[in-house]
ROZA-880074 format. One record per atom (N, C-alpha, C): residue in three letters; atom name; x, y, z. Coordinates in pm, whole numbers, plus 50000, padded with zeros to 5 digits. Example, Ala and Ser with C-alpha at 12.3 -4.5 7.8 and 13.67 -1.06 7.14 Angstrom:
ROZA-880074
    r   a     c1     c2     c3
  Ala   N  51319  49431  50780
  Ala  CA  51230  49550  50780
  Ala   C  51320  49670  50780
  Ser   N  51285  49775  50708
  Ser  CA  51367  49894  50714
  Ser   C  51290  50003  50787
//
This chain:
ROZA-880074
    r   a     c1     c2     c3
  Unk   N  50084  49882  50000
  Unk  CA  50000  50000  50000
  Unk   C  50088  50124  50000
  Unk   N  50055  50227  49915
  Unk  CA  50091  50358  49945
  Unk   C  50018  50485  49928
  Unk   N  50064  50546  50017
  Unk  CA  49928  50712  50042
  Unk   C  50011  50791  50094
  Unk   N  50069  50883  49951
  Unk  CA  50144  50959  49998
  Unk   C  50053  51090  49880
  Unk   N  50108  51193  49936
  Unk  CA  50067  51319  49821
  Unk   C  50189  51373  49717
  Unk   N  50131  51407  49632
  Unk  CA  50157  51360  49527
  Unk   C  50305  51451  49465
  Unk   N  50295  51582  49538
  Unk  CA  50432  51665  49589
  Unk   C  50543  51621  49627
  Unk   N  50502  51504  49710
  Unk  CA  50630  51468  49800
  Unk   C  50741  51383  49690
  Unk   N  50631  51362  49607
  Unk  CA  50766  51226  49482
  Unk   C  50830  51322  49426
  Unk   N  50970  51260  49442
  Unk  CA  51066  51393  49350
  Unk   C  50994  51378  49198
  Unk   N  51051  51526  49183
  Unk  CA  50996  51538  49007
  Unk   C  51163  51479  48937
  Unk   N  51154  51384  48860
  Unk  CA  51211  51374  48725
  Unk   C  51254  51430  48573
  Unk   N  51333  51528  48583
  Unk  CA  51336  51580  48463
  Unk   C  51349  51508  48339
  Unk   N  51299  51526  48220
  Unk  CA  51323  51430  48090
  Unk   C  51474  51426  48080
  Unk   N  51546  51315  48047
  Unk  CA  51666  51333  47962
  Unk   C  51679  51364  47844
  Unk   N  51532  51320  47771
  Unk  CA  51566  51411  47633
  Unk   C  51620  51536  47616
  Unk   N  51715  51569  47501
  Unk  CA  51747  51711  47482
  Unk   C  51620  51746  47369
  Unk   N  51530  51703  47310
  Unk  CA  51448  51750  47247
  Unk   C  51320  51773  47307
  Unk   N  51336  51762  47467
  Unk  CA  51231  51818  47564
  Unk   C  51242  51968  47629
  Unk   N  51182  52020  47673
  Unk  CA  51236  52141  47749
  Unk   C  51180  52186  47829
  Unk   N  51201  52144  47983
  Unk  CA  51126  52216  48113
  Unk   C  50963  52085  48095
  Unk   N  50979  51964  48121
  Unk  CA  50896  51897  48110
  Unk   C  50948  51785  48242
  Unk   N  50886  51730  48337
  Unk  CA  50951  51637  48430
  Unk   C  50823  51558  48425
  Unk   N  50866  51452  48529
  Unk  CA  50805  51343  48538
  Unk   C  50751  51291  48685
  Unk   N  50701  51269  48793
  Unk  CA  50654  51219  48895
  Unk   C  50614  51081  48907
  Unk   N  50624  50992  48948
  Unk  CA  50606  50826  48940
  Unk   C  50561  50804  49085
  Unk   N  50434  50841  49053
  Unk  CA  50372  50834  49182
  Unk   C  50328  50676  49239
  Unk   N  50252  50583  49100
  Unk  CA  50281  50480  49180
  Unk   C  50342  50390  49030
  Unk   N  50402  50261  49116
  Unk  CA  50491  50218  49016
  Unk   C  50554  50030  49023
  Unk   N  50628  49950  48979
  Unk  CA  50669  49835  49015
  Unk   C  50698  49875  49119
  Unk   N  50800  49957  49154
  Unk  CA  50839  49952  49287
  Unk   C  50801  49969  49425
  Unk   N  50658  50005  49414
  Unk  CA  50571  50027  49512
  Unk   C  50494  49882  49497
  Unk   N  50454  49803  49419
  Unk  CA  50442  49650  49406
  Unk   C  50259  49630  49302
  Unk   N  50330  49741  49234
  Unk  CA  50197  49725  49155
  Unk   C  50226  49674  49014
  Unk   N  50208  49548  48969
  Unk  CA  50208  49468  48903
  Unk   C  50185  49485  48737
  Unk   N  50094  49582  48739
  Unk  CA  50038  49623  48585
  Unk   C  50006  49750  48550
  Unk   N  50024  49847  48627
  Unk  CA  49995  49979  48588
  Unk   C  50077  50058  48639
  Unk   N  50173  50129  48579
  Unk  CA  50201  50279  48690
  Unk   C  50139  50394  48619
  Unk   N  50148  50488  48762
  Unk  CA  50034  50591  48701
  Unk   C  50151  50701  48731
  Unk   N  50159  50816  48656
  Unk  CA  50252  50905  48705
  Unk   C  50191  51078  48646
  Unk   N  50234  51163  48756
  Unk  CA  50248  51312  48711
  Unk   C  50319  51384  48636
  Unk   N  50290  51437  48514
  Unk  CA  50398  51474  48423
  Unk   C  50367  51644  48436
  Unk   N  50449  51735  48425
  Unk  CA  50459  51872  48436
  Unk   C  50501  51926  48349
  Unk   N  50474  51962  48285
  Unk  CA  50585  52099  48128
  Unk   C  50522  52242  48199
  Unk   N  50666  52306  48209
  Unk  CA  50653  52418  48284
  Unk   C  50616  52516  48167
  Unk   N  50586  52643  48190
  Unk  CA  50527  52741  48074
  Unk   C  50580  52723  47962
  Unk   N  50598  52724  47835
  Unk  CA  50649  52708  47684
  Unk   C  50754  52567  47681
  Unk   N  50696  52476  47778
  Unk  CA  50768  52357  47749
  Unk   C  50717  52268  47673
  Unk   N  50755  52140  47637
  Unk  CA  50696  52017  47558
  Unk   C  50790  51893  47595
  Unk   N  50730  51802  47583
  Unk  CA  50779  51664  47571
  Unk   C  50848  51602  47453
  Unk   N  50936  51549  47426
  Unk  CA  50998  51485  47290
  Unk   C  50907  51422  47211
  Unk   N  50886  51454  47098
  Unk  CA  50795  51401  47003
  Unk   C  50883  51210  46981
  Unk   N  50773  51130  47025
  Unk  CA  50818  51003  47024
  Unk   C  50699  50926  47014
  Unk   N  50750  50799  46993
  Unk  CA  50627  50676  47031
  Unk   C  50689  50561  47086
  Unk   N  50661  50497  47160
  Unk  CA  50694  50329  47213
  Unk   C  50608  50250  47236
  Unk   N  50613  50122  47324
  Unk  CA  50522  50010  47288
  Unk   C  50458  50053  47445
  Unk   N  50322  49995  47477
  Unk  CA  50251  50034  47590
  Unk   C  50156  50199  47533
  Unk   N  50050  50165  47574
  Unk  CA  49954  50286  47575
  Unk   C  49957  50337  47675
  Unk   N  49933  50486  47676
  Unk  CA  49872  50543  47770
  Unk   C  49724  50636  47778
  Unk   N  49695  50614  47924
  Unk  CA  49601  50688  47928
  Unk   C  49603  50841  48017
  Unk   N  49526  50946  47965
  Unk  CA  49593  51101  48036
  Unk   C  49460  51170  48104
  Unk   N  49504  51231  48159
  Unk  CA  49400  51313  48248
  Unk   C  49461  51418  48265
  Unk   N  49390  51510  48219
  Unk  CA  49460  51670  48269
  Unk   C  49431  51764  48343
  Unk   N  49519  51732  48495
  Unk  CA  49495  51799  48599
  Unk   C  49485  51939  48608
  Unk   N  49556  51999  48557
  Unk  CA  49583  52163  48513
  Unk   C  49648  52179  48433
  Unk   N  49602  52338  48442
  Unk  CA  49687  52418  48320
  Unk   C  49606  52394  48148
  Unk   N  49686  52440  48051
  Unk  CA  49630  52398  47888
  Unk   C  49774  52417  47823
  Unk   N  49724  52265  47686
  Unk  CA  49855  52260  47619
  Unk   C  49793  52201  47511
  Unk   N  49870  52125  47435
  Unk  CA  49843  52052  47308
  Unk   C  49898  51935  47301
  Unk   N  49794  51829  47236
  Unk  CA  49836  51706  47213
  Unk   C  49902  51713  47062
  Unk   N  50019  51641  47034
  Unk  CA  50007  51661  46838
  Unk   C  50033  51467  46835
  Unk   N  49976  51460  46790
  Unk  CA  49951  51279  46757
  Unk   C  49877  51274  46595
  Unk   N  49945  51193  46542
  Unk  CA  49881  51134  46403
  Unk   C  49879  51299  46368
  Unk   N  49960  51360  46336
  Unk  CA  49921  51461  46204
  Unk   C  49838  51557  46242
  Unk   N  49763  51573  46393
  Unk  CA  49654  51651  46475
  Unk   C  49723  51724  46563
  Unk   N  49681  51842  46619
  Unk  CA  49736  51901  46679
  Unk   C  49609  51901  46812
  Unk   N  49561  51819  46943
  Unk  CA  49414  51864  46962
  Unk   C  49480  51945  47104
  Unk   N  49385  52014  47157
  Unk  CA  49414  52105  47259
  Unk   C  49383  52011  47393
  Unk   N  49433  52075  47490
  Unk  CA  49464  52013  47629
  Unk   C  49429  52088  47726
  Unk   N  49313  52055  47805
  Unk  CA  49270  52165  47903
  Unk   C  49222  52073  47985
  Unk   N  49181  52153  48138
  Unk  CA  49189  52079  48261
  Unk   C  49073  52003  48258
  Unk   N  49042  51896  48315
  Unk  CA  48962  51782  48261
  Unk   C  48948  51710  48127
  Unk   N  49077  51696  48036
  Unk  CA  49061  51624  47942
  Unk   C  49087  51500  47936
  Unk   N  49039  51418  47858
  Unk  CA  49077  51279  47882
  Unk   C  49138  51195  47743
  Unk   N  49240  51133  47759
  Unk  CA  49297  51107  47644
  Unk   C  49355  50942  47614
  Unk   N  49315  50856  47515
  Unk  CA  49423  50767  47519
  Unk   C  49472  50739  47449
  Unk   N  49615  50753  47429
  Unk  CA  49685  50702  47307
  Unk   C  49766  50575  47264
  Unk   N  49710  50487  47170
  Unk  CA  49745  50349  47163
  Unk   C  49881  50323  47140
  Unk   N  49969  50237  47184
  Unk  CA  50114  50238  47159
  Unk   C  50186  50196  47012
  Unk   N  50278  50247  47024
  Unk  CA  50361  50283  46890
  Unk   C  50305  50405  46826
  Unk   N  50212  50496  46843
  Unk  CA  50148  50625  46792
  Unk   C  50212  50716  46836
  Unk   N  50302  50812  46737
  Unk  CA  50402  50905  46777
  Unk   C  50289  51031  46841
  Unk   N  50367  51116  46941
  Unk  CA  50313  51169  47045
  Unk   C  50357  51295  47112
  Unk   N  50294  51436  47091
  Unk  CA  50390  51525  47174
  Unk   C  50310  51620  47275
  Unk   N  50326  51653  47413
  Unk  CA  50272  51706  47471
  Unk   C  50319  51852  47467
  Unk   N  50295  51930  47468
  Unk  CA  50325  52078  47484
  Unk   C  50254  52192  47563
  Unk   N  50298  52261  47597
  Unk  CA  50265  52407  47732
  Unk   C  50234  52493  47615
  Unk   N  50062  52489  47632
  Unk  CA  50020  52632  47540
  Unk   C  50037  52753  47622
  Unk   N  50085  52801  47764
  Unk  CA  50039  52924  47865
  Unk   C  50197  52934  47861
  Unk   N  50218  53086  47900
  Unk  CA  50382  53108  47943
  Unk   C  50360  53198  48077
  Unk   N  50296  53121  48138
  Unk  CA  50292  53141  48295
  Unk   C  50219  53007  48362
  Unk   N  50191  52938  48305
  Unk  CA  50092  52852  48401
  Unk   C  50187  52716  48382
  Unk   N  50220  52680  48427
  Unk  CA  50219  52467  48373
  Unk   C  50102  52394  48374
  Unk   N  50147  52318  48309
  Unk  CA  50047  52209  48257
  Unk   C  50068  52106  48345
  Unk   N  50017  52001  48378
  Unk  CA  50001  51877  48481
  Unk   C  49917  51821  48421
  Unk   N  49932  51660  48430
  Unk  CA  49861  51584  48381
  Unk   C  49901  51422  48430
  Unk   N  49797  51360  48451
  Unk  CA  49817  51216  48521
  Unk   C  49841  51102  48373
  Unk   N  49932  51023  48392
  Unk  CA  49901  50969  48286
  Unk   C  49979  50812  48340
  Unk   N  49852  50694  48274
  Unk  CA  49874  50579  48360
  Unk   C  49927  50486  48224
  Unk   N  50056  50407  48214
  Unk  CA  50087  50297  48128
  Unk   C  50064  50144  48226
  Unk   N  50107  50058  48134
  Unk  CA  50116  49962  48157
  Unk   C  50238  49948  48206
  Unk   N  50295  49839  48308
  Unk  CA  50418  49825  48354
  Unk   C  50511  49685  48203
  Unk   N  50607  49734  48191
  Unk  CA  50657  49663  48069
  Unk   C  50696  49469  48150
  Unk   N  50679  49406  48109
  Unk  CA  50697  49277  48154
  Unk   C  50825  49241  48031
//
């Protein structure tokens, strides 16, 4: 079991260099003993984005705060607080900070890789 808030997990910065001001939170995970899902907090601070990529495992997103943009398949769709999103794996993928004051936050749960 774990019940912690959600602050306390260090944030993770991307190693990508084609990210910028985007981290990561792994709130829960294998290592907490959860078998098939981790769910984690991702942050892009004002005019940040995530590396345009794809890999194997889907995810699913929830967007806690802030507004940004999804660009997937050739679309660019917008990202605002309560959106819900899932994107099937191997589907290239980029998150981005539409505000240059606010961050963006967003929960987003994969599968744990076996």
């Amino acid at each position: 079991m774990k019940h912690v808030d959600y602050k306390s997990v260090e944030l993770e910065h991307f190693p990508d260099p084609q990210s910028k001001g985007a981290g990561i939170r792994w709130l829960i995970s294998e290592a907490d003993g959860a078998p098939n899902f981790a769910m984690r907090m991702i942050e892009i601070e004002p005019c940040g984005y995530s590396p345009l990529h794809s890999h194997k495992g889907e995810h699913e997103v929830f967007v806690w705060s802030g507004q940004g943009e999804l660009k997937i398949e050739g679309e660019t769709l917008p990202l605002v607080q309560g959106t819900a999103v899932f994107i099937p794996e191997d589907v290239e993928h980029q998150f981005a900070n539409a505000s240059d004051t606010e961050k963006l936050e967003f929960i987003c749960v994969v599968p744990v890789k076996k």
